[in-house]
C-alpha positions as CSV (number, residue, x, y, z in Angstrom):
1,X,0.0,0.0,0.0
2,X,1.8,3.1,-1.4
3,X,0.8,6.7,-1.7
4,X,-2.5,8.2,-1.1
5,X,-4.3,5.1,0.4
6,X,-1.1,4.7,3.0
7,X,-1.4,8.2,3.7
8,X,-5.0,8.0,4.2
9,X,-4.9,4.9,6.4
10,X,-1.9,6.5,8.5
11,X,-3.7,9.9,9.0
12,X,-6.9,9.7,10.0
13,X,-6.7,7.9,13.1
14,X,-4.6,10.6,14.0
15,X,-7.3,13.6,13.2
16,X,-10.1,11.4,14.9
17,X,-8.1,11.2,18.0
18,X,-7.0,15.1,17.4
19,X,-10.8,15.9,16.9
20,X,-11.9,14.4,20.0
21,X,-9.1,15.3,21.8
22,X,-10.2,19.1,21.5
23,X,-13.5,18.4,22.0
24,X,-12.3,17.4,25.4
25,X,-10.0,20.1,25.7
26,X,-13.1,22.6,25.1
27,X,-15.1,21.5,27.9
28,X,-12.0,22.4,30.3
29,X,-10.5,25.7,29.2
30,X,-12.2,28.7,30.6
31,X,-14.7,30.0,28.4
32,X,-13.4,33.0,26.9
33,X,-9.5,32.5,26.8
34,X,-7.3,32.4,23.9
35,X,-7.5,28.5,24.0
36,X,-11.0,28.3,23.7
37,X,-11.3,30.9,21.1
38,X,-8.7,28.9,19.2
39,X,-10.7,25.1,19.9
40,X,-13.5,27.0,18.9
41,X,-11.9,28.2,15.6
42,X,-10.9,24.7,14.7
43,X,-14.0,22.6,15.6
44,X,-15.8,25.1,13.7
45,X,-13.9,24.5,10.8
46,X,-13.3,20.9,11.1
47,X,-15.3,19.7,8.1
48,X,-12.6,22.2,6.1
49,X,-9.1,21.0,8.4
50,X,-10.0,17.2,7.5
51,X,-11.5,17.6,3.5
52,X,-7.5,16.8,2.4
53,X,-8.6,12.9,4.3
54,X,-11.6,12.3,1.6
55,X,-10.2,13.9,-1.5
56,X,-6.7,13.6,-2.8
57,X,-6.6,16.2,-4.7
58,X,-6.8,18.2,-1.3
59,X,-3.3,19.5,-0.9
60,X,-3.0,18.9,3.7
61,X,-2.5,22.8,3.3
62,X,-2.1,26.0,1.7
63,X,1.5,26.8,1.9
64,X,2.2,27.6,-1.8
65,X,-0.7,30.0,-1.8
66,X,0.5,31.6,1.2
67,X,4.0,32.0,-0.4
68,X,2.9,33.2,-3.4
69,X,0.7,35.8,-1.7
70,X,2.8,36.9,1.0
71,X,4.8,39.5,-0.8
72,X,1.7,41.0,-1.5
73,X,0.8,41.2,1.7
74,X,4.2,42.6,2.9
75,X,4.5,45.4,0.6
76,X,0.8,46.4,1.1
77,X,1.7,49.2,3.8
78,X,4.7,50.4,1.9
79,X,2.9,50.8,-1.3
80,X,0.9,53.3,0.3
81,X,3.7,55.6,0.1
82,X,4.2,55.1,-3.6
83,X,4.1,59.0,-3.6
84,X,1.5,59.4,-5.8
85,X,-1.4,57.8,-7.5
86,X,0.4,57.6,-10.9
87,X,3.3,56.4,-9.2
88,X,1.5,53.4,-7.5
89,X,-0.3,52.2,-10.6
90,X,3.0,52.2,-12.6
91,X,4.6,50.4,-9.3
92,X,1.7,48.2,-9.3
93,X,2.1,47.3,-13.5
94,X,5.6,46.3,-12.6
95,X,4.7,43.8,-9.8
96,X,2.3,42.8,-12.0
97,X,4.7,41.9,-14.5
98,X,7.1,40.5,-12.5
99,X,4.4,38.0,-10.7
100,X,2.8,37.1,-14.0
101,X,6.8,36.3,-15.4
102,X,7.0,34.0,-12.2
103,X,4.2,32.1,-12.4
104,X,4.8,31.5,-16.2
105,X,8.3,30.0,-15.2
106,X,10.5,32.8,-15.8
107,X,13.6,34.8,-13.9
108,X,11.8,38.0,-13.9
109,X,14.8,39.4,-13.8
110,X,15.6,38.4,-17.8
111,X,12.2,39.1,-18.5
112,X,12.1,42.6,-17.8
113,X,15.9,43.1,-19.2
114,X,14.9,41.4,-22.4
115,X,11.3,43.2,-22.2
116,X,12.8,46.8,-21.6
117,X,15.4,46.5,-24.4
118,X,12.5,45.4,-26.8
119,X,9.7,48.0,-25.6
120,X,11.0,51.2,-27.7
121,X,11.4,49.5,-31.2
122,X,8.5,46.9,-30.5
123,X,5.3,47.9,-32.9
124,X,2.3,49.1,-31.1
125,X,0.4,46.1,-33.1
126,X,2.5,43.5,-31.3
127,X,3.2,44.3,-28.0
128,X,1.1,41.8,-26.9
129,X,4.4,39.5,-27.4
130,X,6.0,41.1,-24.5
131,X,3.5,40.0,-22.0
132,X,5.0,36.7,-20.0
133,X,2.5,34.2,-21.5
134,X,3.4,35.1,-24.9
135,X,7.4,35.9,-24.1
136,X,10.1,33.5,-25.4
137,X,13.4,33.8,-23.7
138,X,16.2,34.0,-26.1
């Protein structure tokens, strides 16, 4: 037994016993405190925390969309000080760039070198080729 299945078979007597361990937990902790609002949290979310048991496709959790989200969520503050509003929007097309040249498999870094040297004699009918779907390294 490989794989899902062994995963399967390995994990959720570990999440039943998790599940009615804070069940137990919650009749003991003082309504109120930070542990109970945490149980509370969890239980009510439990149908969500165990979904990754019945589906394999279910990633166990959400780490790559955390990662790819946290620099958004970092710069948000400092953004706000762009200067001005034209400033932000052109700050904003260049993250926007430089995510979409990511998650397209490229070193934004090449992309925007090879994309900036191209821009000026690229024809206005075509620039659509720059964008990072489109864009080829050389």
């Amino acid at each position: 037994m490989y794989g899902a299945e062994y995963g399967k078979k390995k994990a959720v007597p570990v999440m039943d016993r998790l599940h009615a361990w804070m069940i137990a937990q919650r009749d003991v902790v003082p309504e109120g405190s930070a542990i109970s609002r945490a149980l509370d949290y969890s239980l009510k979310r439990w149908a969500a925390l165990s979904r990754y048991l019945d589906d394999g496709a279910v990633p166990i959790n959400n780490n790559w969309a955390e990662n790819q989200i946290r620099p958004w969520g970092l710069g948000r503050k400092n953004w706000l000080f762009a200067g001005s509003l034209r400033s932000g929007k052109r700050a904003a097309a260049i993250m926007s760039l430089i995510q979409s040249a990511r998650l397209n498999g490229h070193d934004p870094y090449a992309y925007l070198k090879d994309d900036l040297t191209h821009l000026p004699t690229q024809r206005a009918s075509e620039i659509e080729q720059l964008l990072p779907h489109k864009w080829q390294p050389v």
